[in-house]
C-alpha positions, 0 to 999 in steps of 0.5 A: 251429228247424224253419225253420232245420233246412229251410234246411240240409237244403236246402242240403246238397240243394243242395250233393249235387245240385251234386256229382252234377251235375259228376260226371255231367258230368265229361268225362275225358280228351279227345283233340283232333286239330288240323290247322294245314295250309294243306291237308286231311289224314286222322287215322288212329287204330290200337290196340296190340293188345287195345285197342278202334278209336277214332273208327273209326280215321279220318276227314278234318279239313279245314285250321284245324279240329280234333275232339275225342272222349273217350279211353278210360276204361280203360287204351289204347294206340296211335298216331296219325298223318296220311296226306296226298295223299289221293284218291278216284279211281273209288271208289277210296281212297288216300294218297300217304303213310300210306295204311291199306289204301285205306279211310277208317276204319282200323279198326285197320289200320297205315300205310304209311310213312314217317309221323310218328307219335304214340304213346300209353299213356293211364292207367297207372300203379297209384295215379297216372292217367298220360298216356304220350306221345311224337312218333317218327320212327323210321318217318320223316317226313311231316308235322310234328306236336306234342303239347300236355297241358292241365292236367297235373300232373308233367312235361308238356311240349310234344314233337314236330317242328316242323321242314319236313323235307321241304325238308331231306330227303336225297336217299337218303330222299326219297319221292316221288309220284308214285314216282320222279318227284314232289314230295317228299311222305315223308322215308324212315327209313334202315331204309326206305331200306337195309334193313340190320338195323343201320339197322333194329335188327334181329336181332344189332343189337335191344338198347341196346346195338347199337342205335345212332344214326347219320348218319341218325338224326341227320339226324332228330335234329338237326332234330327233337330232343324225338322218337324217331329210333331203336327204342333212342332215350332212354327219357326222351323218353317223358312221364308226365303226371299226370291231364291233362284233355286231349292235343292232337294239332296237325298243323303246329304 
């Protein structure tokens, strides 16, 4: 009786130790940022407001490499996106596009457009943990980007641009560098390009209702068409995920 009571005490020891152990060790939600570019580029990482910098906003991933880092616990928000062409030049720090104020940490400064860019919204939901996400080119592009969710429950599909738009890019929106005269290295939204407040969804033309595609949204949009072109653009290209236990970032997918 006593030996048999000592084995399942041991057991259930066993079992709560095993459970604690996992839990302990449970890593969360990780973020991973891949770079598939034959060359170096630098993640750069911004908050929307109230939300701590993660990873210092920056840093450089060399080419076939990727990092990973715990998202946050609580509810974040923000962006992430790629700045290439990037230089040290007599102490100097810079990007031919994306460029956060010349540093290599963000730390919470915006880019320099055009950029493509990652938006996220990582544990909303009330009783359900979900993982928002989506790929937009409403400020452009610059490099293709995807974004992949492991493990999720619900509707998780794989989103972004692909696409080389560079190649294809009008000559109205290319960007250049060196300015004027360089490679093609952005391709300019047409809000960048004309500045009107129709392009750019401005004033009068900041609704649904008169913010609208036009020929080059749709240039975007026809390349790239599991993105956002347009501030206004269909709210069903923003993704719920259930619980995923990772979103991965792949930069020339």
């Amino acid at each position: 009786m006593a030996s048999s009571l000592c084995s399942s005490l041991l057991v259930l020891g066993t079992i709560f130790v095993l459970l604690s152990f996992g839990k302990a060790t449970d890593p969360g939600l990780i973020l991973t940022v891949v770079n598939n570019c034959p060359f170096t580029i630098y993640p750069a990482i911004q908050p929307n407001a109230g939300h701590p910098v993660l990873e210092r906003g920056g840093f450089a991933l060399h080419t076939l490499t990727h990092r990973s880092f715990p998202a946050p616990t609580a509810h974040w928000s923000g962006r992430i996106w790629a700045r290439t062409g990037c230089t040290h030049s007599n102490g100097r720090f810079s990007c031919q596009t994306g460029d956060c104020g010349h540093r290599i940490e963000c730390n919470g400064f915006g880019g320099a457009t055009p950029v493509t860019l990652a938006q996220f919204s990582l544990h909303h939901g009330g009783h359900k943990d979900l993982s928002s996400y989506e790929v937009s080119l409403v400020d452009g592009f610059n490099i293709p980007m995807t974004v992949t969710p492991h493990e999720g429950k619900g509707l998780c599909p794989v989103v972004g641009c692909k696409a080389n738009i560079l190649a294809t890019c009008p000559e109205k929106l290319q960007y250049r560098s060196p300015l004027g005269h360089g490679a093609v290295v952005g391709c300019k939204s047409g809000c960048a390009a004309l500045g009107t407040d129709e392009l750019c969804c401005r004033n009068h033309y900041n609704s649904p209702q008169t913010c609208r595609a036009n020929a080059f949204t749709q240039f975007f949009k026809h390349a790239c068409p599991a993105t956002f072109t347009y501030a206004h653009d269909s709210p069903s290209l923003m993704h719920d995920c259930a619980s995923p236990r990772e979103l991965k970032l792949i930069f020339c997918h």
